[in-house]
N, C-alpha and C positions, 0 to 999 in steps of 0.2 A: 546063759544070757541073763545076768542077774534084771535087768529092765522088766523082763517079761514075769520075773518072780516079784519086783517092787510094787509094778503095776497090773498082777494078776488080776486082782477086782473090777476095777475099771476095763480094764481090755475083757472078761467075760462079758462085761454087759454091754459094752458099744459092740463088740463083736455079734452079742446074740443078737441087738436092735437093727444092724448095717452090715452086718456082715462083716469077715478078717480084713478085707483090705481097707473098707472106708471106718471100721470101727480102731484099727490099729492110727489111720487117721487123723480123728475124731480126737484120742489120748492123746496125739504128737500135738494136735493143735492144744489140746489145754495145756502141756507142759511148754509150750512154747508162750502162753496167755500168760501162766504162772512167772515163767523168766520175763515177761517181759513189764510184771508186776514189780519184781526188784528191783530191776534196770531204772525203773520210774522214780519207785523209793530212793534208788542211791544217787539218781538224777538230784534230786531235793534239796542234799547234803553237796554236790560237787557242782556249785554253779560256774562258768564260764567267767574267767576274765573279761574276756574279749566281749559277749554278749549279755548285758546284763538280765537276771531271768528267766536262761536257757540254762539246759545243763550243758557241762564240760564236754567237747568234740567227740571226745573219745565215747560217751557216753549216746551222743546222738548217734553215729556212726553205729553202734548195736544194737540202739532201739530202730533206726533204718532195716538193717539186715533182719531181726524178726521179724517186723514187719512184713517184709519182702517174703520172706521164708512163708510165714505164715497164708497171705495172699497169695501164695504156687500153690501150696497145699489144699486150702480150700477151692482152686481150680481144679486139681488132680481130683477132688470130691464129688463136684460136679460133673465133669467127664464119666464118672464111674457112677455115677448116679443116672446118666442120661443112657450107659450102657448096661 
């Protein structure tokens, strides 16, 4: 599972702070924070026809879904955090 060899460093130390399940977590949420840093960046560059000052549909549509993603995630934290 190359993932768990890119992000060995990070996953020891949320693991040792929180534990395997919520420190495994913890890293999906920053890799999801990171993508949803470029998504922004190339937002910038592909503004919208249609709306001027937005980015391109296509672009809002997968900063939505991280979004979303991200906000389950940090629910599934809480849950496991209250148990």
């Amino acid at each position: 599972m190359p993932v768990f060899d890119e992000k060995r460093a990070e996953l020891e130390h949320y693991e040792t702070m929180m534990g395997v399940p919520r420190g495994r977590l913890a890293v999906t949420l920053d890799a999801i924070t990171d993508a949803m840093s470029l998504v922004g960046q190339h937002g910038i560059y592909c503004q919208s026809q249609r709306q001027a000052g937005k980015p391109a549909m296509d672009i809002q549509i997968v900063m939505k879904s991280l979004t979303d993603a991200k906000e389950l995630i940090q629910s599934v934290m809480e849950e496991l955090k209250k148990n």
